[in-house]
TORKOL-4160 file (C-alpha; in steps of 0.2 Angstrom, whole numbers, padded with zeros to 4 digits, m for minus):
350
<pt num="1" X="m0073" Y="0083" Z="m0060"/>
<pt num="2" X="m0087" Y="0084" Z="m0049"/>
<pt num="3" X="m0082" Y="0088" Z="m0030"/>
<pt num="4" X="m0094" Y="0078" Z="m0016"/>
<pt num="5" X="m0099" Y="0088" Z="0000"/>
<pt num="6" X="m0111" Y="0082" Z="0015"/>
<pt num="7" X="m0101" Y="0067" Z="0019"/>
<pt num="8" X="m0097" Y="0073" Z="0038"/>
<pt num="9" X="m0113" Y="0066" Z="0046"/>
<pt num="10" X="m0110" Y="0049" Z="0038"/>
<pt num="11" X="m0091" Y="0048" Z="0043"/>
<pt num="12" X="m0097" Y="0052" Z="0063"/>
<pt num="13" X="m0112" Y="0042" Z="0062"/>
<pt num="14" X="m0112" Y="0027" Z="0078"/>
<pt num="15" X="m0115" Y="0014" Z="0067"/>
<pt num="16" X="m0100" Y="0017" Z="0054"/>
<pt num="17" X="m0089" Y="0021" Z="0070"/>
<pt num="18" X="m0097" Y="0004" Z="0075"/>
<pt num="19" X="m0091" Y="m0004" Z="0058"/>
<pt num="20" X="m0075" Y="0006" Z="0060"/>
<pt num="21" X="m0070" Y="m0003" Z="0074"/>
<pt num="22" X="m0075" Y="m0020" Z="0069"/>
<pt num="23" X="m0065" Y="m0019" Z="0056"/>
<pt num="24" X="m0048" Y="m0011" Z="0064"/>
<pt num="25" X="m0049" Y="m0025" Z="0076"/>
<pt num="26" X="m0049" Y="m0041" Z="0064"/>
<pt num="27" X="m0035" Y="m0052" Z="0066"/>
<pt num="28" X="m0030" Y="m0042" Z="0083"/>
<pt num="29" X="m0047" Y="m0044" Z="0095"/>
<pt num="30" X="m0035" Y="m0049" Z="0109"/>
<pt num="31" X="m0020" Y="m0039" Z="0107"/>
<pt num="32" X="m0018" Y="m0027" Z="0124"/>
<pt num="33" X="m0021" Y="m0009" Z="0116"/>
<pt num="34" X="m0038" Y="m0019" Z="0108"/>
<pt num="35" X="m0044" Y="m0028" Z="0123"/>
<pt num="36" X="m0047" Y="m0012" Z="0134"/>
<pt num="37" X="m0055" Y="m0003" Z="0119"/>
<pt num="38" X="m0068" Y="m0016" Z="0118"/>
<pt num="39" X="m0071" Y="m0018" Z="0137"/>
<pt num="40" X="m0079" Y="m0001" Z="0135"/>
<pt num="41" X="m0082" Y="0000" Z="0116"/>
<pt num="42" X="m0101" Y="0010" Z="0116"/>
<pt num="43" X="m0091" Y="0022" Z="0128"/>
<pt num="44" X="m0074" Y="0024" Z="0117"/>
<pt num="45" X="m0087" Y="0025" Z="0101"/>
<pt num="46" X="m0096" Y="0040" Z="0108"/>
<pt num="47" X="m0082" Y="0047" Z="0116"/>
<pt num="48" X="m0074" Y="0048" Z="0098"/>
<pt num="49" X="m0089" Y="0051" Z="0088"/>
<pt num="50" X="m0088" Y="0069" Z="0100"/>
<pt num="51" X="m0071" Y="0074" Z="0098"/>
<pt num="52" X="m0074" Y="0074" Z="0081"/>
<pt num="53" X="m0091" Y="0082" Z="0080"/>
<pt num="54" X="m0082" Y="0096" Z="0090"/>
<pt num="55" X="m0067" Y="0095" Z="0083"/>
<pt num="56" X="m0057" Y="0091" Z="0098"/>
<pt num="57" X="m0051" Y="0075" Z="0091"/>
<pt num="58" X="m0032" Y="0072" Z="0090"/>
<pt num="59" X="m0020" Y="0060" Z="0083"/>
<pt num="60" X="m0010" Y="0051" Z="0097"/>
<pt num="61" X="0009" Y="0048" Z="0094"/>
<pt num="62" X="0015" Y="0034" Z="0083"/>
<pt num="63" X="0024" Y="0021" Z="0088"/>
<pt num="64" X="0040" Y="0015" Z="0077"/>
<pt num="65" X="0050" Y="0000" Z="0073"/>
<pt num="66" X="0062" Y="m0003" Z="0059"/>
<pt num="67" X="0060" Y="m0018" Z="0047"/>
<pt num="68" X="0075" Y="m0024" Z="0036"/>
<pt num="69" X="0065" Y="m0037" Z="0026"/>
<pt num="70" X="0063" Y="m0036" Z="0011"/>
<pt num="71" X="0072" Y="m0021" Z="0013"/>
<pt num="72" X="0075" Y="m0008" Z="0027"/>
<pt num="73" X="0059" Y="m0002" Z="0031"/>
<pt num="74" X="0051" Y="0013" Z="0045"/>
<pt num="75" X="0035" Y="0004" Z="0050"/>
<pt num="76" X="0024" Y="0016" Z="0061"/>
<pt num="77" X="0010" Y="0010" Z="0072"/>
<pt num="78" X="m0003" Y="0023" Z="0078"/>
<pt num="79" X="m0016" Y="0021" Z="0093"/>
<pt num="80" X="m0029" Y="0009" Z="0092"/>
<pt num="81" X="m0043" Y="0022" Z="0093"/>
<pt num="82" X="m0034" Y="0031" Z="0079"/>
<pt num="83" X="m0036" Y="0016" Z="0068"/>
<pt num="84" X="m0055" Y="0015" Z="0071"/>
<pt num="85" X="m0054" Y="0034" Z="0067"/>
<pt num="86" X="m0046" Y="0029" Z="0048"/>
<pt num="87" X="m0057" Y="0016" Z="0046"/>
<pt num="88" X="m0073" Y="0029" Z="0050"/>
<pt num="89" X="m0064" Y="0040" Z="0035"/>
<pt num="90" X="m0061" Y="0028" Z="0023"/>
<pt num="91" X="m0077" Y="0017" Z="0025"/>
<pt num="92" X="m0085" Y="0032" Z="0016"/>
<pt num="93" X="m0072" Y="0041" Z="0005"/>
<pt num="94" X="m0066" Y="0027" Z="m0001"/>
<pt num="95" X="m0079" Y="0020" Z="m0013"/>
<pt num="96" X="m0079" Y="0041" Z="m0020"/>
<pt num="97" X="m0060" Y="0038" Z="m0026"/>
<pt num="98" X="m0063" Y="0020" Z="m0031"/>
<pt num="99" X="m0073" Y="0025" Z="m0045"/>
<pt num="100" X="m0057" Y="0037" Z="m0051"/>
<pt num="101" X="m0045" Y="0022" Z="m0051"/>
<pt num="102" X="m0039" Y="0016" Z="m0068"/>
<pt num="103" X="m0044" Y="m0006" Z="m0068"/>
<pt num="104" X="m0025" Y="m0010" Z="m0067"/>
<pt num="105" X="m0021" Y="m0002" Z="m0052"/>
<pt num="106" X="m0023" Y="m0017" Z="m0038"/>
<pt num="107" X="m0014" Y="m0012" Z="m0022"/>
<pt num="108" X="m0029" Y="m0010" Z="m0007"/>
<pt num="109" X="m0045" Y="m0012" Z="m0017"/>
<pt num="110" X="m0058" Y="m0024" Z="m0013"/>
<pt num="111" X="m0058" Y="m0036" Z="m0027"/>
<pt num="112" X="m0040" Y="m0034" Z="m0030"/>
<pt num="113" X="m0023" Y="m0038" Z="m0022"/>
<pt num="114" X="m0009" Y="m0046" Z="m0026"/>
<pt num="115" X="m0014" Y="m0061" Z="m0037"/>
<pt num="116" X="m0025" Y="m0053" Z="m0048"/>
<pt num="117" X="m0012" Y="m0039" Z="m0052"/>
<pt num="118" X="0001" Y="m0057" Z="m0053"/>
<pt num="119" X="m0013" Y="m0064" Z="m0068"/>
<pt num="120" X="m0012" Y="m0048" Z="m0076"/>
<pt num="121" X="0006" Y="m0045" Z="m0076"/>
<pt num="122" X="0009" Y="m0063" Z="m0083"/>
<pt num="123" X="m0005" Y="m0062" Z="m0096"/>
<pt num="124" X="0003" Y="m0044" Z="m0102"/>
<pt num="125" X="0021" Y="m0052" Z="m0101"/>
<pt num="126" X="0018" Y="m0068" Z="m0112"/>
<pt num="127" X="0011" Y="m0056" Z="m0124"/>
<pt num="128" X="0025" Y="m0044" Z="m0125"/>
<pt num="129" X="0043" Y="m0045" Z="m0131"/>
<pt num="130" X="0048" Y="m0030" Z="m0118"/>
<pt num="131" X="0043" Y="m0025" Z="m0101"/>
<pt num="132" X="0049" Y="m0008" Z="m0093"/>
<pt num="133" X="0047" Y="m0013" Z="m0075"/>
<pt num="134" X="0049" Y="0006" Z="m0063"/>
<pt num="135" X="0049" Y="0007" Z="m0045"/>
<pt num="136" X="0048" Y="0025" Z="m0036"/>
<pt num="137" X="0062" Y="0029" Z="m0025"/>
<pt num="138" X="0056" Y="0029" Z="m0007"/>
<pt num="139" X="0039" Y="0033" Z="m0011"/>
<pt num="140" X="0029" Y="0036" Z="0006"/>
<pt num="141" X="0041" Y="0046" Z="0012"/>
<pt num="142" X="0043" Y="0056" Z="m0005"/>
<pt num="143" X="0022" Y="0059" Z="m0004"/>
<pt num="144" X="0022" Y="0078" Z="m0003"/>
<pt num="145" X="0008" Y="0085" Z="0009"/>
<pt num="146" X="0002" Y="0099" Z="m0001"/>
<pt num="147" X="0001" Y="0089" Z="m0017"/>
<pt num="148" X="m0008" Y="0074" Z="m0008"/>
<pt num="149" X="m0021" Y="0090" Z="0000"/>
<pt num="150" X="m0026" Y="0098" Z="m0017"/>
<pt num="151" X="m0028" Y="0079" Z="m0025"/>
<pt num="152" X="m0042" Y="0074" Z="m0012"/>
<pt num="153" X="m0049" Y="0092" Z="m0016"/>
<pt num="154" X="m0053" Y="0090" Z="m0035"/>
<pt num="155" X="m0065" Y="0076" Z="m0027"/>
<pt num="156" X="m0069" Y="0083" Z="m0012"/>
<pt num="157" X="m0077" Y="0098" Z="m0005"/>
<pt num="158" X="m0083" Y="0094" Z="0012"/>
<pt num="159" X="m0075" Y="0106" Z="0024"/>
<pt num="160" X="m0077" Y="0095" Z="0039"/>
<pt num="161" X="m0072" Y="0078" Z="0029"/>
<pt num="162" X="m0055" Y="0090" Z="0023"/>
<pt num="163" X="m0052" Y="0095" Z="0042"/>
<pt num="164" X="m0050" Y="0077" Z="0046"/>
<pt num="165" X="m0041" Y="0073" Z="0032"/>
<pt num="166" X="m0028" Y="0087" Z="0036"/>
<pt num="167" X="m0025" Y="0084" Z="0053"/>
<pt num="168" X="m0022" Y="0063" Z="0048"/>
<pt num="169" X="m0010" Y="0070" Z="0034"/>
<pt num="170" X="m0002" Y="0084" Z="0047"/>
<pt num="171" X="m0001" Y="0072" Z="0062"/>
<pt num="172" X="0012" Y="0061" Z="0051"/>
<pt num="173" X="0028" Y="0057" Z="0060"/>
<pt num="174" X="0043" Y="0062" Z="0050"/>
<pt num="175" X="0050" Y="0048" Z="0037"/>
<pt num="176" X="0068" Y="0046" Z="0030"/>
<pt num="177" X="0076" Y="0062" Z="0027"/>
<pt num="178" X="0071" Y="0066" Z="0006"/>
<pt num="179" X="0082" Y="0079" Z="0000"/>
<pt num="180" X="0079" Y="0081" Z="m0018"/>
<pt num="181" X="0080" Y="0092" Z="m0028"/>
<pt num="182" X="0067" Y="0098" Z="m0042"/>
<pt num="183" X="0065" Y="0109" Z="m0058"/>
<pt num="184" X="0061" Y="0126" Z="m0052"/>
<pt num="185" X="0066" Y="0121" Z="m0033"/>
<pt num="186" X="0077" Y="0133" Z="m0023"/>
<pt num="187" X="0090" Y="0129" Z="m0012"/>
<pt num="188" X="0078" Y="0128" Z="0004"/>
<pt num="189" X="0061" Y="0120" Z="m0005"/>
<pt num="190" X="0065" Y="0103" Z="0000"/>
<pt num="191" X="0066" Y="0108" Z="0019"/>
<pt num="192" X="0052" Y="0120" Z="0017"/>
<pt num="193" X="0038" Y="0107" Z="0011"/>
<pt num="194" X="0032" Y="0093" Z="0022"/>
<pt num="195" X="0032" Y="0076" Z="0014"/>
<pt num="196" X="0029" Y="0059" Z="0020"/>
<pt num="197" X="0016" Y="0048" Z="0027"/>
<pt num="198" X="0019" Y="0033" Z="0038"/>
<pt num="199" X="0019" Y="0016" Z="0029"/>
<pt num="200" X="0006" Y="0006" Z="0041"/>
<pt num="201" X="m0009" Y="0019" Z="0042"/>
<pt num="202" X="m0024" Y="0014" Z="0031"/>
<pt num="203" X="m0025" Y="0028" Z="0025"/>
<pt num="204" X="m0008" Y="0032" Z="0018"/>
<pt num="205" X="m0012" Y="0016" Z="0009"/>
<pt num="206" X="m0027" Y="0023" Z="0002"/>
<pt num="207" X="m0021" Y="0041" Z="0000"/>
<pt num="208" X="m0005" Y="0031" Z="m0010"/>
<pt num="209" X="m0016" Y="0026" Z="m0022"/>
<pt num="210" X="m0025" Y="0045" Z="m0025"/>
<pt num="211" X="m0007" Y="0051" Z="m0025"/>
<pt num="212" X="m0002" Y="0040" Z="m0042"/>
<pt num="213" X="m0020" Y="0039" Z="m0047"/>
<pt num="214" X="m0015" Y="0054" Z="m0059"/>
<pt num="215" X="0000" Y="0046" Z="m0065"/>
<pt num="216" X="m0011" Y="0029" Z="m0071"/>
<pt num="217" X="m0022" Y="0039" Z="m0079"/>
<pt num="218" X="m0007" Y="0048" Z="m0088"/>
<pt num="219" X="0000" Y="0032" Z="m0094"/>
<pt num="220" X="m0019" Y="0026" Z="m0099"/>
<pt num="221" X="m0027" Y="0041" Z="m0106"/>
<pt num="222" X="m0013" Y="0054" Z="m0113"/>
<pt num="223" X="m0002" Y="0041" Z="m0117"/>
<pt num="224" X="m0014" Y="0028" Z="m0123"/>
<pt num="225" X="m0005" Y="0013" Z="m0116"/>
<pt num="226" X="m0016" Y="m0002" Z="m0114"/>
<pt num="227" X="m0005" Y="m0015" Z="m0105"/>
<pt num="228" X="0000" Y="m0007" Z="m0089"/>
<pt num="229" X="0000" Y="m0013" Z="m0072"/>
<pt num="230" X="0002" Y="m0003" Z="m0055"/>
<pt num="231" X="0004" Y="m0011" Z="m0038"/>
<pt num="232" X="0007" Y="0002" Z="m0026"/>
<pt num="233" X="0023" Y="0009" Z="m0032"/>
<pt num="234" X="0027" Y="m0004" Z="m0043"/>
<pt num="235" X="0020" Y="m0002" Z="m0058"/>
<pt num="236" X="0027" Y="m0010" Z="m0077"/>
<pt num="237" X="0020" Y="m0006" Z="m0094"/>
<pt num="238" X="0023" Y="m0021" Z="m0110"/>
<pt num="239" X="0029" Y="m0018" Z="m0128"/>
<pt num="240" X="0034" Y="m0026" Z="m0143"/>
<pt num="241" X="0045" Y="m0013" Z="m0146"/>
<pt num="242" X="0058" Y="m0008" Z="m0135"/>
<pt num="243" X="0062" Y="0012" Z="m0141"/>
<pt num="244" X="0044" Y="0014" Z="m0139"/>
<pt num="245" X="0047" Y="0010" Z="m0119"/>
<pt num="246" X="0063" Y="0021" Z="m0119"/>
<pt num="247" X="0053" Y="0033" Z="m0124"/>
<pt num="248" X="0039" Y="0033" Z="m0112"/>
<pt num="249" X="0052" Y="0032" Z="m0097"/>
<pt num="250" X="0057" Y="0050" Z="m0101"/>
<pt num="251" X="0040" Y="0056" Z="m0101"/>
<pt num="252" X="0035" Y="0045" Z="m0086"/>
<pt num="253" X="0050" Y="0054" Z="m0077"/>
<pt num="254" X="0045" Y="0071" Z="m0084"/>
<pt num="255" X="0027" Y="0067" Z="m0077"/>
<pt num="256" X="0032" Y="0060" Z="m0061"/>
<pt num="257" X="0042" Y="0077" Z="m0058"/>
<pt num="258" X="0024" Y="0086" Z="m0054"/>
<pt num="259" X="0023" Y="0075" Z="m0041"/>
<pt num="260" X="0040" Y="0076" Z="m0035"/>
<pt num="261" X="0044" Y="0057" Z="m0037"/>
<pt num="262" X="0058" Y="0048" Z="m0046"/>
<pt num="263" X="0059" Y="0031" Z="m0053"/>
<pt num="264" X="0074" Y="0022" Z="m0047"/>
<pt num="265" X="0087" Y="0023" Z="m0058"/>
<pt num="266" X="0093" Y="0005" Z="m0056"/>
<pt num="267" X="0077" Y="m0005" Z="m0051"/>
<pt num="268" X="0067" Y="0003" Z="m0067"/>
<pt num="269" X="0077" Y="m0005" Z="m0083"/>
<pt num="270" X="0069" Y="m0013" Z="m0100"/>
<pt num="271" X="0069" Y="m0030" Z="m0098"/>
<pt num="272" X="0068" Y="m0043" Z="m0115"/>
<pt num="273" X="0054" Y="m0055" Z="m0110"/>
<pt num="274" X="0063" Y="m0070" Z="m0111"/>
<pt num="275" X="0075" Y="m0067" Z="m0098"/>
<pt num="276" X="0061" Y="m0066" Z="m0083"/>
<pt num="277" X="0055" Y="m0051" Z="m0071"/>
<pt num="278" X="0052" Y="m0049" Z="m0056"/>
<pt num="279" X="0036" Y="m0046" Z="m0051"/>
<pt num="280" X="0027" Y="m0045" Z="m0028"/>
<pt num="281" X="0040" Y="m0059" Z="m0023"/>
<pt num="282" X="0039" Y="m0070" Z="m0038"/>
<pt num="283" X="0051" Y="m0070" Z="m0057"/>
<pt num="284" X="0040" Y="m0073" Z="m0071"/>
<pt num="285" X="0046" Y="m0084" Z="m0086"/>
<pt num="286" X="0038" Y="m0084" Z="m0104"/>
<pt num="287" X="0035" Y="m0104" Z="m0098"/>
<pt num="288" X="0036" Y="m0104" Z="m0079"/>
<pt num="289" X="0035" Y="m0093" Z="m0063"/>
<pt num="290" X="0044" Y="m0095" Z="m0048"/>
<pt num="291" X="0047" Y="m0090" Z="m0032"/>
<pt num="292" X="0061" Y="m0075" Z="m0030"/>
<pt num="293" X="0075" Y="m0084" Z="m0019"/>
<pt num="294" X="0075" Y="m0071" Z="m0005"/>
<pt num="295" X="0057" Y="m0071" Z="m0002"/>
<pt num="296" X="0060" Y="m0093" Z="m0002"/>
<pt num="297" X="0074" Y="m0089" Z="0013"/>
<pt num="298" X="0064" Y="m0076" Z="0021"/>
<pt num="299" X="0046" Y="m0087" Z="0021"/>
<pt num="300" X="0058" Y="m0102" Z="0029"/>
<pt num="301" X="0064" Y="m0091" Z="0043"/>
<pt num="302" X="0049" Y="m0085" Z="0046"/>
<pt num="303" X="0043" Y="m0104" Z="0046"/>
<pt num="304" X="0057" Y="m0108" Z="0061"/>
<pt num="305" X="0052" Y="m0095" Z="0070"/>
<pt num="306" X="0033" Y="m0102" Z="0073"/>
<pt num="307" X="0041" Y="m0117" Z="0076"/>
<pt num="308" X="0048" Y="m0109" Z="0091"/>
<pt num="309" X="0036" Y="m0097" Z="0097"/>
<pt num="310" X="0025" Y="m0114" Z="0098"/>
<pt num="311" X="0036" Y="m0123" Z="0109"/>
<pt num="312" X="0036" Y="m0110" Z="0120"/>
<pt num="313" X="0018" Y="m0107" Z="0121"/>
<pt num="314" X="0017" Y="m0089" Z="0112"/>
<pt num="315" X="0007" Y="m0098" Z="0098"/>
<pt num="316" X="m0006" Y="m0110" Z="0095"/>
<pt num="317" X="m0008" Y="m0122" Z="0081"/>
<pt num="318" X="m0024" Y="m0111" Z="0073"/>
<pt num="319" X="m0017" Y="m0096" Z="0073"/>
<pt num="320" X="0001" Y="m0104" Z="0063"/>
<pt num="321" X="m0009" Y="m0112" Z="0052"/>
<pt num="322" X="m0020" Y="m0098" Z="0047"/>
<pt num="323" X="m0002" Y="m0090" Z="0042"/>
<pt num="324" X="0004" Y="m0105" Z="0034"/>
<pt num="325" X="m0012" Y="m0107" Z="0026"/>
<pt num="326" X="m0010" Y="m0091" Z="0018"/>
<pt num="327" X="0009" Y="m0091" Z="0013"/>
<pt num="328" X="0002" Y="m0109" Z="0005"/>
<pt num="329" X="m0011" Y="m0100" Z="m0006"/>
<pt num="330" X="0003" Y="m0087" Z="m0012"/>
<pt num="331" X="0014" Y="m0100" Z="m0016"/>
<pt num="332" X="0000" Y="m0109" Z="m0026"/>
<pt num="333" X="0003" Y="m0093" Z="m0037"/>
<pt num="334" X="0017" Y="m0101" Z="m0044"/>
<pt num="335" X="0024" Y="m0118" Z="m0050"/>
<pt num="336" X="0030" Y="m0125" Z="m0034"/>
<pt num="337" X="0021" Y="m0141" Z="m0032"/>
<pt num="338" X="0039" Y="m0147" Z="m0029"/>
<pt num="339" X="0045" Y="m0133" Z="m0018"/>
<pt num="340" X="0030" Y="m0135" Z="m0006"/>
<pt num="341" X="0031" Y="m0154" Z="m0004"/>
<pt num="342" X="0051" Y="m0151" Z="0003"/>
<pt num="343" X="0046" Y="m0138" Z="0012"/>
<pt num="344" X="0029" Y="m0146" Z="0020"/>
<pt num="345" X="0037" Y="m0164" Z="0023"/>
<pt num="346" X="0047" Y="m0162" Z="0038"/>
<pt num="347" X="0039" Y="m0145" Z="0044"/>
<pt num="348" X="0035" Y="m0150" Z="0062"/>
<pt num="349" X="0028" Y="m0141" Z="0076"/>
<pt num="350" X="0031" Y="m0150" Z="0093"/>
């Protein structure tokens, strides 16, 4: 594989610090660690552009709060000015990786997303008798840092690009306790290697995706599977024959091992096509798809509280409909013609 180099003076460069920054603060242009930002943005730009050309730079501390939606969650928020710093990285290094990535891996890609990895799980499904649906125990804060540094090295060999890189993947706060135990291991290696990356960073989205890019090749190349989908760490591969997927969980699990990842022993089960799957907050049926039931009662919670945070003036009616809006387009996904109408017919906001 060939490694890229002389990518430093295009990551510092004022106008993709300038890009950076426009593009950390969309959606968030008046939230209070933004606005002072961009009270003073030519200054904070060169002010960052030379802690990193003299590598003085340095990640500030993370902010954390815990989610229990869909499921308990440790969501980290770092610095503003740290944002514009990822986006600087990844403006450039992405598009290198991108090109590595397997079509069927959808999960923070331009052109991709949710929906089309939905089309193709459906297509793949209602062709299929089987589905082995796996899911990744705890997987950013399983991502060992060692394994995630010599990754980005098969690709990249710009020391001052690798510097930055580090000191994002070495500034991570510390994740759930992971205390597993793998072939080879001994009785101290799990305390001994640093692992984890904080699920809200731009870049541990991104480097997610170089993490399992070798597994998706795996499953593509070596194995020579053609209906496989990832999304993050969801990922299901289709069969007509179901010993065939037995099979392939063993070697996805022996493969997975290098990595030191697990599938989750309950989550990842054969499924027959005919009884539904789940699949990013909807169950697909051979002749229908619907909306998962707890993602229904979360979405309607989530629909009262907008109705309360406009009564009290926290929200106006453009910014609630932009989330409406969008909750609208991803129901459209499915067959909820029925479901919306209820919903939207005595939705109120006074």
């Amino acid at each position: 594989m060939k490694r890229i180099g002389n990518l430093w003076e295009k990551i510092i460069d004022f106008d993709n610090l300038l890009l950076a920054s426009q593009k950390a603060q969309k959606g968030k242009r008046f939230k209070e660690n933004v606005l002072p930002f961009n009270f003073a943005l030519e200054t904070e730009l060169f002010q960052l552009q030379q802690e990193l050309s003299k590598k003085t730079y340095q990640p500030g501390a993370y902010k954390t709060f815990e989610i229990t939606e869909p499921k308990k969650r440790m969501i980290s928020a770092s610095p503003y000015r740290d944002r514009v710093v990822h986006h600087a990285l990844c403006n450039i290094i992405e598009p290198i990786f991108d090109k590595t990535f397997i079509y069927d891996s959808y999960a923070n890609r331009k052109g991709k997303g949710t929906h089309k990895a939905l089309d193709r799980f459906v297509k793949y499904f209602r062709s299929s008798q089987y589905v082995l649906k796996c899911d990744i125990i705890k997987y950013f804060p399983s991502i060992d840092h060692d394994i995630l540094k010599n990754l980005i090295r098969r690709k990249i060999k710009c020391k001052d690009t690798l510097w930055l890189i580090d000191l994002i993947v070495d500034s991570s706060n510390p994740q759930s306790p992971m205390n597993d135990y793998f072939w080879g291991d001994t009785l101290f290696t799990p305390f001994e290697r640093r692992r984890g990356l904080p699920i809200g960073n731009l870049t541990s989205q991104f480097f997610a995706n170089i993490y399992l890019n070798q597994l998706d090749h795996f499953i593509k190349d070596e194995l020579g599977i053609k209906k496989y989908v990832r999304y993050v760490d969801d990922f299901a591969i289709f069969s007509d024959n179901k010993k065939v997927l037995n099979d392939l969980r063993q070697k996805i699990e022996d493969e997975l091992e290098k990595y030191r990842l697990q599938i989750h022993p309950i989550k990842s089960q054969i499924t027959q096509v005919k009884f539904g799957e789940n699949f990013l907050g909807f169950r697909i049926f051979p002749d229908r798809i619907r909306v998962k039931s707890d993602n229904l009662r979360r979405a309607r919670k989530r629909l009262k509280k907008m109705q309360l945070d406009y009564k009290k003036g926290n929200k106006d009616l453009k910014e609630i409909g932009q989330s409406v809006q969008s909750w609208v387009s991803h129901l459209d996904f499915g067959d909820t013609y029925r479901l919306r109408e209820n919903i939207f017919k005595h939705l109120v906001f006074s």
